[in-house]
ZAMARGU-4260 file (C-alpha; in steps of 0.2 Angstrom, whole numbers, plus 5000, padded with zeros to 4 digits):
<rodrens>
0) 4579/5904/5153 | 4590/5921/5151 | 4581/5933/5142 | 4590/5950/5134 | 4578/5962/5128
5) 4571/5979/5130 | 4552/5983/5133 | 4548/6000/5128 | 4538/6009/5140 | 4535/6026/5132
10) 4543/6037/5118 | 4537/6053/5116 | 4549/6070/5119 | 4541/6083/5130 | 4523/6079/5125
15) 4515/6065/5126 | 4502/6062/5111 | 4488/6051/5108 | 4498/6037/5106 | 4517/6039/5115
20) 4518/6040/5132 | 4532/6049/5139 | 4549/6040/5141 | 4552/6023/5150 | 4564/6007/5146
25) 4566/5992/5151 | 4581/5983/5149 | 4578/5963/5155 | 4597/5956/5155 | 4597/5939/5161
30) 4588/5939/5178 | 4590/5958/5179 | 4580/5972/5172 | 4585/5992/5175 | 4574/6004/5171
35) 4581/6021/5160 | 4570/6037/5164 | 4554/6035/5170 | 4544/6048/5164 | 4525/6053/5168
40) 4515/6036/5166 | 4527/6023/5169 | 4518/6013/5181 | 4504/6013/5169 | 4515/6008/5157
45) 4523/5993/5167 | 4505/5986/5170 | 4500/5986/5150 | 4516/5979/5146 | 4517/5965/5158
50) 4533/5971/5169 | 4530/5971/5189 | 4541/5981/5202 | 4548/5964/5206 | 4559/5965/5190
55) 4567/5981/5194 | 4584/5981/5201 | 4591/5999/5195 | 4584/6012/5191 | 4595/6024/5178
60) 4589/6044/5177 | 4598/6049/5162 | 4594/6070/5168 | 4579/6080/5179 | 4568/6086/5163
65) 4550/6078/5167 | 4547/6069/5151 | 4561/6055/5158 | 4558/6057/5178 | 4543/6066/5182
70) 4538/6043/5185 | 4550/6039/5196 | 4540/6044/5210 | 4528/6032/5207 | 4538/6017/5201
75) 4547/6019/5220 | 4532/6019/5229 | 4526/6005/5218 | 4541/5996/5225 | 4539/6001/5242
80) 4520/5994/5240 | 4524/5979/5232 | 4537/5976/5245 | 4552/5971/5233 | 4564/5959/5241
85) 4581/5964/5234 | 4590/5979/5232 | 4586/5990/5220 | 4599/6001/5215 | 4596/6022/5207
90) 4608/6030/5198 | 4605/6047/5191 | 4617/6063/5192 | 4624/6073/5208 | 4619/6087/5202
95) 4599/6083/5204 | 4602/6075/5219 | 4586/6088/5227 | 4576/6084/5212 | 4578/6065/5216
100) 4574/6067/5236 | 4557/6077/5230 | 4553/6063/5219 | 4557/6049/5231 | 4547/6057/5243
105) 4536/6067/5234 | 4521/6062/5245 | 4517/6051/5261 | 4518/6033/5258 | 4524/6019/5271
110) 4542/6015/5267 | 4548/5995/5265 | 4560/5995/5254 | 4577/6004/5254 | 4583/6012/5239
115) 4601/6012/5237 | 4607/6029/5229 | 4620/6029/5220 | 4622/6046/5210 | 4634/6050/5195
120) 4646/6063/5197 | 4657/6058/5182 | 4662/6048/5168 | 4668/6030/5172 | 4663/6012/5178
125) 4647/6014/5191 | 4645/5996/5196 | 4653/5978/5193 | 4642/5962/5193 | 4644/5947/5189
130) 4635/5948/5174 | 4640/5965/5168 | 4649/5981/5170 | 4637/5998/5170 | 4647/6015/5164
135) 4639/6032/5163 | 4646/6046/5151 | 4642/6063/5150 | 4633/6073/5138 | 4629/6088/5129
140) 4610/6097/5135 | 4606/6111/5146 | 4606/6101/5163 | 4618/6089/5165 | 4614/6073/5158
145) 4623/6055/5158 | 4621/6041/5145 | 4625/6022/5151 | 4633/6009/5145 | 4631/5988/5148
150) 4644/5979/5143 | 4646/5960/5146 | 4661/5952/5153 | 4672/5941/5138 | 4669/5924/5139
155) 4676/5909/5129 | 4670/5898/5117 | 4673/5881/5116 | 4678/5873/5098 | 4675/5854/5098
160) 4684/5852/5083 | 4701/5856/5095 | 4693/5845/5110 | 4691/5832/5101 | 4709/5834/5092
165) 4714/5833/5112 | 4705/5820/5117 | 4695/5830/5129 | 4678/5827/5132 | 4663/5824/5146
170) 4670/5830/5164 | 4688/5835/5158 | 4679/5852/5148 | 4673/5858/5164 | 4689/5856/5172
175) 4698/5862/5158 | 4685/5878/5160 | 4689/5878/5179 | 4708/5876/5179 | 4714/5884/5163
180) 4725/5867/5160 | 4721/5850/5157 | 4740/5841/5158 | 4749/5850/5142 | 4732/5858/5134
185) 4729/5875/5139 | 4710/5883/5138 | 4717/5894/5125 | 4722/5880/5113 | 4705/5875/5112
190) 4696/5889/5113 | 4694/5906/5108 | 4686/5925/5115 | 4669/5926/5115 | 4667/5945/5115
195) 4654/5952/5128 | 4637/5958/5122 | 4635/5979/5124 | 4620/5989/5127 | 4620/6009/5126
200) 4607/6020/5132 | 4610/6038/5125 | 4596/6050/5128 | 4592/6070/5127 | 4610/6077/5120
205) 4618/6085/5107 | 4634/6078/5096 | 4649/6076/5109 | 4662/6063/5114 | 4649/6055/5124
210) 4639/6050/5113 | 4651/6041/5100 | 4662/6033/5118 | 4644/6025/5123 | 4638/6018/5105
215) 4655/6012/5102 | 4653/5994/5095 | 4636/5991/5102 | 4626/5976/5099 | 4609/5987/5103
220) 4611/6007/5104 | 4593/6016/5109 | 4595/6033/5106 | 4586/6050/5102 | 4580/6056/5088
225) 4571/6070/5093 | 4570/6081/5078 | 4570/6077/5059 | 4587/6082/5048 | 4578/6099/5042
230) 4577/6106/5060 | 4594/6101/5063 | 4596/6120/5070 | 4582/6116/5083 | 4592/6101/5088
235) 4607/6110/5091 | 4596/6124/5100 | 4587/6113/5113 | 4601/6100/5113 | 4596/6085/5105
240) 4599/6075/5090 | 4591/6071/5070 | 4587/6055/5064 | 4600/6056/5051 | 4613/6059/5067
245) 4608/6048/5077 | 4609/6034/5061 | 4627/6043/5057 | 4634/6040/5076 | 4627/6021/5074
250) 4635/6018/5058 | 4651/6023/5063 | 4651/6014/5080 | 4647/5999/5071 | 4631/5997/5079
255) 4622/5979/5077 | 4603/5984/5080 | 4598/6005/5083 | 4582/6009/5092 | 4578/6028/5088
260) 4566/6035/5100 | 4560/6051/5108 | 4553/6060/5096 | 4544/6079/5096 | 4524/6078/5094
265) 4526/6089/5079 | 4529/6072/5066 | 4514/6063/5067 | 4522/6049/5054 | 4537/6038/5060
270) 4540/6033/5042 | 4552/6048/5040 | 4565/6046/5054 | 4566/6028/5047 | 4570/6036/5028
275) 4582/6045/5035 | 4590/6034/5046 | 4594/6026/5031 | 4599/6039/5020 | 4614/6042/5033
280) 4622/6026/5028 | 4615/6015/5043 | 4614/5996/5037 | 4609/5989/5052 | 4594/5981/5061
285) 4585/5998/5063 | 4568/5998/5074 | 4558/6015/5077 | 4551/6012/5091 | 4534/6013/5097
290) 4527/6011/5114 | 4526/5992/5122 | 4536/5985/5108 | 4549/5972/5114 | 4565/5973/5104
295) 4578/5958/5106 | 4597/5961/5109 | 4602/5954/5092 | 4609/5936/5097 | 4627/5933/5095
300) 4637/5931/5077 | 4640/5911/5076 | 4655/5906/5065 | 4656/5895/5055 | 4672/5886/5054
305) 4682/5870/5047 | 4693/5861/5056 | 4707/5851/5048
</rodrens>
């Protein structure tokens, strides 16, 4: 059964506190997971939350602070340990590239598994499945920094009232599917575009073009909220955004469900970034996330129709 969800592994910015780990994502998409920035304690965090290094297929550093990949020397020796079968793929920008080779081998371990690097230089498509297309896009901090996007393929949805009006049914739908034309009935007569689900993953930046191209229309956007909307100058300063931003890029994006995360040790209470989510004008699903929560990408609208 295909499951779409992300398993948060850790949230805290900088500091990890008493009760947030540093950064770490999980995004299982169908068969697939891809880890976003593995900070200090991931591996720890994939034990408690149920995730084994046989789920990992790609591996997304957003930027070379600590608090999102200070773990990824860990989580690739746990690969190599575990002896994963299939290609796991690490994406993470050209610019760290000797921050990644220190990581990868930061100390002695007996090598099994080959990890295919594939670093980001600039905005665009950065691979092509089946399944999904994966795009990074640059953003605003003081080292480089990319944000990735998911976006599903358009599919087609079949409407039976306009089979049925055909005469179409059993084999002839999959043929139909196949073919594209069944004698006079073409697939869009009795169909219609099914768009593709989209996932953003927008961490430690400021307000920029980046950040509105990734959130753009997104069925689940997880991004930071570093700092409340009264240290909005701190924000600026050290390159991150408010809760209250983070709502406002969301509510203009049309996002379905926002994930706010990565937030500064100095706010104890989440209740606040919630508040003022809200107070931006965000009406959507909304989830502040804490660590080892599972979030759901919200399922797909489902007309309703009538067919005369």
């Amino acid at each position: 059964m295909s499951v779409r969800e992300l398993v948060v592994l850790g949230t805290a910015s900088q500091v990890p506190t008493r009760h947030r780990n540093h950064n770490g994502y999980l995004l299982r998409w169908d068969g697939e997971g891809i880890l976003f920035d593995p900070g200090e304690g991931t591996q720890r965090q994939m034990v408690r939350a149920g995730v084994a290094a046989h789920d990992l297929n790609r591996i997304c550093v957003t930027h070379f602070h600590g608090d999102h990949s200070l773990g990824l020397a860990g989580v690739v020796q746990r690969i190599n340990l575990d002896q994963v079968p299939h290609e796991v793929t690490a994406h993470y920008p050209r610019s760290g590239q000797r921050f990644f080779d220190r990581l990868r081998y930061a100390t002695a371990y007996r090598e099994t598994v080959g990890i295919t690097e594939a670093p980001v230089a600039a905005d665009g498509i950065i691979a092509v499945t089946s399944s999904y297309t994966l795009e990074a896009r640059g953003l605003s901090h003081p080292v480089e920094s990319y944000g990735y996007r998911l976006i599903e393929p358009d599919g087609r949805r079949m409407l039976p009232g306009r089979l049925a009006a055909h005469g179409i049914k059993g084999p002839d739908v999959g043929r139909l599917q196949r073919e594209g034309r069944l004698g006079d009935v073409r697939l869009e007569d009795v169909s219609e575009v099914r768009r593709g689900q989209r996932f953003a993953f927008v961490m430690d930046t400021r307000l920029c073009d980046g950040v509105h191209a990734l959130a753009e229309d997104c069925d689940l956007l997880v991004i930071e909220s570093t700092f409340l909307d009264e240290d909005a100058e701190l924000a600026v300063e050290h390159g991150h955004l408010t809760a209250g931003q983070a709502a406002a890029v969301a509510r203009d994006a049309g996002v379905r469900h926002l994930v706010l995360t990565h937030f500064s040790q100095r706010y104890p209470e989440p209740e606040e970034f919630e508040r003022q989510a809200r107070a931006a004008g965000f009406e959507g699903e909304l989830t502040v996330a804490h660590d080892l929560q599972r979030v759901a990408v919200p399922k797909r609208h489902q007309k309703i129709r009538t067919m005369l």
